[in-house]
N, CA, C and O atoms as CSV, one atom per row, in Angstrom:
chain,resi,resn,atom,element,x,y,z
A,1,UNK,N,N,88.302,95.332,77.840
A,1,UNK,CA,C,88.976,95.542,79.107
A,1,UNK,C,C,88.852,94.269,79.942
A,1,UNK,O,O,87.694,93.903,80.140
A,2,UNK,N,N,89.931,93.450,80.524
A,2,UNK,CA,C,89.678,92.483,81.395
A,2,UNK,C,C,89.656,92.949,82.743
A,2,UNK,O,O,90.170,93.984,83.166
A,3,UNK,N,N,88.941,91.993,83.449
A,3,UNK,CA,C,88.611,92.356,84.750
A,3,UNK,C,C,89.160,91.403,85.632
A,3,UNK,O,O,88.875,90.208,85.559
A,4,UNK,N,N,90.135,92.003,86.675
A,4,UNK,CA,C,90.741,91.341,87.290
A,4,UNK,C,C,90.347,91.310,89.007
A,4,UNK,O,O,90.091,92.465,89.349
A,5,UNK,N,N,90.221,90.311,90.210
A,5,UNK,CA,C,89.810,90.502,91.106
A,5,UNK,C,C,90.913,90.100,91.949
A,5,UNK,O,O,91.896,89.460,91.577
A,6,UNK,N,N,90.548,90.749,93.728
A,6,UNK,CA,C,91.717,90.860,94.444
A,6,UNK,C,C,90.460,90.613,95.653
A,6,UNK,O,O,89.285,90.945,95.813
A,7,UNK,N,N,91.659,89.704,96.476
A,7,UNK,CA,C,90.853,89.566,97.866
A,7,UNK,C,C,92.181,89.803,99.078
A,7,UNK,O,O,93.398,89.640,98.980
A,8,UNK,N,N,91.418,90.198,100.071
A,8,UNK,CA,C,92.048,91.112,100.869
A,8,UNK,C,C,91.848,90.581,102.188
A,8,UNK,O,O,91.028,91.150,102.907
A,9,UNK,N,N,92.541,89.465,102.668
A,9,UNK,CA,C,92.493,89.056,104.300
A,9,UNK,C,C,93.073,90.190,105.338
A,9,UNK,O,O,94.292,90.360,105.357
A,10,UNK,N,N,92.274,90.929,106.158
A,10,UNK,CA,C,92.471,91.761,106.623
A,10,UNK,C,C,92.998,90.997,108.440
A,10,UNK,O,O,92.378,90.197,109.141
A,11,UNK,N,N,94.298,91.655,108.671
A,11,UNK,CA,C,94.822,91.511,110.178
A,11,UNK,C,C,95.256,92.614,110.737
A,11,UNK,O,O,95.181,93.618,110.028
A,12,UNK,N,N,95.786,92.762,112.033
A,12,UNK,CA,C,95.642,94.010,112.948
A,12,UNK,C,C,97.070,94.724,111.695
A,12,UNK,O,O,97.137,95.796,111.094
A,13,UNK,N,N,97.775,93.822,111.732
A,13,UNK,CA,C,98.957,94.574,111.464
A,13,UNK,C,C,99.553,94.230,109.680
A,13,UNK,O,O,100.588,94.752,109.266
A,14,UNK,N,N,98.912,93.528,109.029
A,14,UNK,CA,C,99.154,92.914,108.011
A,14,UNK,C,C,98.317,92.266,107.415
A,14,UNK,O,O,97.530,91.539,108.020
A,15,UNK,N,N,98.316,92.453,105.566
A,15,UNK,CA,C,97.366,91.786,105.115
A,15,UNK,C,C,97.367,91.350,103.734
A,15,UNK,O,O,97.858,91.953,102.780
A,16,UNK,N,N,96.516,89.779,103.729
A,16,UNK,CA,C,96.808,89.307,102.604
A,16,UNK,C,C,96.398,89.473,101.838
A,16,UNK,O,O,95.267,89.953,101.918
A,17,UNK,N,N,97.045,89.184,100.341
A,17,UNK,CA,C,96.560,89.878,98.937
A,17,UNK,C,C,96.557,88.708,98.090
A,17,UNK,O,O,97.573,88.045,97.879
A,18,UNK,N,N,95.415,88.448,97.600
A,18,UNK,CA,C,95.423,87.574,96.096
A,18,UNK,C,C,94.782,88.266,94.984
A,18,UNK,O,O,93.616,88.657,94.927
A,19,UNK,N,N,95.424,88.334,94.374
A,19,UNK,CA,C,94.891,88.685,92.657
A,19,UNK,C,C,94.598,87.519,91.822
A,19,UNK,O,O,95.123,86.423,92.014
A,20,UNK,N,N,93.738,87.773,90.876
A,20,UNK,CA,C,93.303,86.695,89.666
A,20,UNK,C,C,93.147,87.444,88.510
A,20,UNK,O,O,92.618,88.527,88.761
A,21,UNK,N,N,93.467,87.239,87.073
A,21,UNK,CA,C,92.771,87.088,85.981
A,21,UNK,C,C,91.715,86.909,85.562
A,21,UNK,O,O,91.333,85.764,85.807
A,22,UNK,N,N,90.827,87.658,84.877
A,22,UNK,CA,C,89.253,86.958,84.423
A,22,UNK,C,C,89.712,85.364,84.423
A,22,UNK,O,O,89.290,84.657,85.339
A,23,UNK,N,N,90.591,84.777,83.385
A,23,UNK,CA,C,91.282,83.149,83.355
A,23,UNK,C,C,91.344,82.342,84.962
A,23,UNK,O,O,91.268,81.166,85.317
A,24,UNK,N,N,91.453,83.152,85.405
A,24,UNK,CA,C,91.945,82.133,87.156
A,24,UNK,C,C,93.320,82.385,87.453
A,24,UNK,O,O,93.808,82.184,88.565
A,25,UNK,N,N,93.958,82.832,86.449
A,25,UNK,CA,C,95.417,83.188,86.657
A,25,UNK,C,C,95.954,84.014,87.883
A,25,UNK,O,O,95.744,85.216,88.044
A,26,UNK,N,N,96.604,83.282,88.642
A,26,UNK,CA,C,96.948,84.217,89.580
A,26,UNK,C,C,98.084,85.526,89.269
A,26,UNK,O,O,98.943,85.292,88.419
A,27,UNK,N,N,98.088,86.643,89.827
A,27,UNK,CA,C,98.073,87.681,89.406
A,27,UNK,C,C,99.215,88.449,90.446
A,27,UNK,O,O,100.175,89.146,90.119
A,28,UNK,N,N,98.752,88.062,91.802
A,28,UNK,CA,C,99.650,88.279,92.838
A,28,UNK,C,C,99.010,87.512,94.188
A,28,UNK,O,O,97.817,87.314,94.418
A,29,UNK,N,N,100.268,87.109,95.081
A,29,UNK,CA,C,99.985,87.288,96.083
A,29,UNK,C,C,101.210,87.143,97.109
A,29,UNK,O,O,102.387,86.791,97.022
A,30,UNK,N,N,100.322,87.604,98.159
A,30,UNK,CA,C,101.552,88.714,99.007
A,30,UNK,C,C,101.007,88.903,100.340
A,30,UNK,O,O,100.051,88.497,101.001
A,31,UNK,N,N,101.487,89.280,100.403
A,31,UNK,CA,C,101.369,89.744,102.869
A,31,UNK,C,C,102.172,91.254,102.576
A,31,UNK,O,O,103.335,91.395,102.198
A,32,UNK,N,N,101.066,92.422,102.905
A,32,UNK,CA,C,101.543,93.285,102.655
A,32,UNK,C,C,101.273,94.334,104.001
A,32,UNK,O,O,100.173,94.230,104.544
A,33,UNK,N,N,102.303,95.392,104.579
A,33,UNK,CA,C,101.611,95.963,105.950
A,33,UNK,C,C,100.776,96.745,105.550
A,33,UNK,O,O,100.520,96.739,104.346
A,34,UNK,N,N,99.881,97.940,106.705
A,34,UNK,CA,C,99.052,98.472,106.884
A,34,UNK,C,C,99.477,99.837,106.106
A,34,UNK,O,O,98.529,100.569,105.821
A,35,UNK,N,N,100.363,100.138,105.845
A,35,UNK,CA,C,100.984,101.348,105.528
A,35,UNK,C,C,101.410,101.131,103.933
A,35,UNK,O,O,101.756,102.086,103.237
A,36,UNK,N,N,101.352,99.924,103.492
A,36,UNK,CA,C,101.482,99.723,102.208
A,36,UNK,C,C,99.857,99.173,101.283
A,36,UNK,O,O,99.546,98.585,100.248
A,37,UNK,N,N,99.559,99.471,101.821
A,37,UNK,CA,C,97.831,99.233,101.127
A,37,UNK,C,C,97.730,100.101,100.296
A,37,UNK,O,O,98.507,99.859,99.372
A,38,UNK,N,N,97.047,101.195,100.105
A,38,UNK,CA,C,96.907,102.204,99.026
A,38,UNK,C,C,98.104,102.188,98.226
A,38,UNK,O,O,97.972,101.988,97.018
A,39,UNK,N,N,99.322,102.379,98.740
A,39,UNK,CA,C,100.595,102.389,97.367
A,39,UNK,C,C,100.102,101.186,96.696
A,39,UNK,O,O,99.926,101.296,95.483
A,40,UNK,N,N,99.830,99.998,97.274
A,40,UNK,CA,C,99.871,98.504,95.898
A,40,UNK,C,C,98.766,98.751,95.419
A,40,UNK,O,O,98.666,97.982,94.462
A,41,UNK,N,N,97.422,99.649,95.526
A,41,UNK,CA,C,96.407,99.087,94.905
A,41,UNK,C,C,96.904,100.355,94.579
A,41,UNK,O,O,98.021,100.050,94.160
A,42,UNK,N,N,96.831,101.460,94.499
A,42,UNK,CA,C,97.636,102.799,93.439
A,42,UNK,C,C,97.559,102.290,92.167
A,42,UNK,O,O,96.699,102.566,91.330
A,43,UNK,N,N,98.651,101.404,92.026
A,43,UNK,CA,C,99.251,101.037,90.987
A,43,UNK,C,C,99.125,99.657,90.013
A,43,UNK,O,O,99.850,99.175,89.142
A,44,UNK,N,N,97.453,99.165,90.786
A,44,UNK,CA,C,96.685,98.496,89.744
A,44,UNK,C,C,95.895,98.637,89.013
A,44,UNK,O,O,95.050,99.197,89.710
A,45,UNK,N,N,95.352,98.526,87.761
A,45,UNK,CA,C,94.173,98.640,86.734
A,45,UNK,C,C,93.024,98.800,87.642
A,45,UNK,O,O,93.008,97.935,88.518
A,46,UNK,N,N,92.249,99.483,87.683
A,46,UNK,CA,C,90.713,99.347,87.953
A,46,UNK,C,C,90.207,97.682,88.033
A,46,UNK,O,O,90.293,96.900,87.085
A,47,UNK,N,N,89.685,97.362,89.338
A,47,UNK,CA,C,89.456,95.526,89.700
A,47,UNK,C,C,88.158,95.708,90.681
A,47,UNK,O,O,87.690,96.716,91.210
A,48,UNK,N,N,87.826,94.561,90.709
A,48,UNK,CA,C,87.015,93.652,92.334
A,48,UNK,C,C,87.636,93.829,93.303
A,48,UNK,O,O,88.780,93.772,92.850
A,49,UNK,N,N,87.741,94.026,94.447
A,49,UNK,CA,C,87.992,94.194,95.604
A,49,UNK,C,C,87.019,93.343,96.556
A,49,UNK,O,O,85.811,93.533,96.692
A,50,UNK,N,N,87.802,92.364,97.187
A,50,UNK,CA,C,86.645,91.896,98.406
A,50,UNK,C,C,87.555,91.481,99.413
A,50,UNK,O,O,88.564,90.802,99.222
A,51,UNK,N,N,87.079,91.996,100.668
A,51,UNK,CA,C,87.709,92.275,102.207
A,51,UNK,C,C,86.943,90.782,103.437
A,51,UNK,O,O,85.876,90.390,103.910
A,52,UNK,N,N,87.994,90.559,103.420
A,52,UNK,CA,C,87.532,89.596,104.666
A,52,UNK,C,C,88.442,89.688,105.730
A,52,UNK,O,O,89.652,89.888,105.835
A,53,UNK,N,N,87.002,89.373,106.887
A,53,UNK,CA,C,88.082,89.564,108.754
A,53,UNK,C,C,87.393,88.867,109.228
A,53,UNK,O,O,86.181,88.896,109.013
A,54,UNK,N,N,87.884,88.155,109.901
A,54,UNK,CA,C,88.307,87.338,111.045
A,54,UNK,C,C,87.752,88.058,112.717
A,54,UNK,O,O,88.185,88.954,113.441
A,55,UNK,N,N,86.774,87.251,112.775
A,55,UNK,CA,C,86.725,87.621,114.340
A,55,UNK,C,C,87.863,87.128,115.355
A,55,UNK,O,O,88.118,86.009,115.800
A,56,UNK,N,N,88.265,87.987,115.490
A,56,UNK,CA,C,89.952,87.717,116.788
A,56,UNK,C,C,89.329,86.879,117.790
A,56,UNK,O,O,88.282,87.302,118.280
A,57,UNK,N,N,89.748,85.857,118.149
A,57,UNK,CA,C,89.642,84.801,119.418
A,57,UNK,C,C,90.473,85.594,120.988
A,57,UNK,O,O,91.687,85.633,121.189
A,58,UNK,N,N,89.718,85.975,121.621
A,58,UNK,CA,C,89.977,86.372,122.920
A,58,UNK,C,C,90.465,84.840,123.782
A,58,UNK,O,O,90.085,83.686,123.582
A,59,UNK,N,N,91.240,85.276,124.575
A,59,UNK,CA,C,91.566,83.827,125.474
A,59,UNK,C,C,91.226,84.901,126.943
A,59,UNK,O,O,91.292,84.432,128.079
């Protein structure tokens, strides 16, 4: 079974997606909304998942 990983830039309203290959191969990537999260990962193989955020800059 290969193991594929996905990282997840998290924003208020939208968020980015990279996929890889065990290889480095990229796999996907994308800007996807808040309401489409669970449908895209639905419909991937069992993976890594890792979430990153951004502390928002107040002015």
């Amino acid at each position: 079974m290969s193991l594929s990983i996905y990282g997840i830039d998290l924003a208020k309203h939208s968020f980015s997606i990279h996929g890889e290959d065990e290889q480095g191969k990229a796999l996907t990537h994308k800007t996807i909304t808040r309401s489409k999260v669970l449908s895209t990962f639905t419909n991937i193989p069992p993976a890594i998942v890792a979430l990153a955020a951004k502390k928002a800059r107040i002015i």
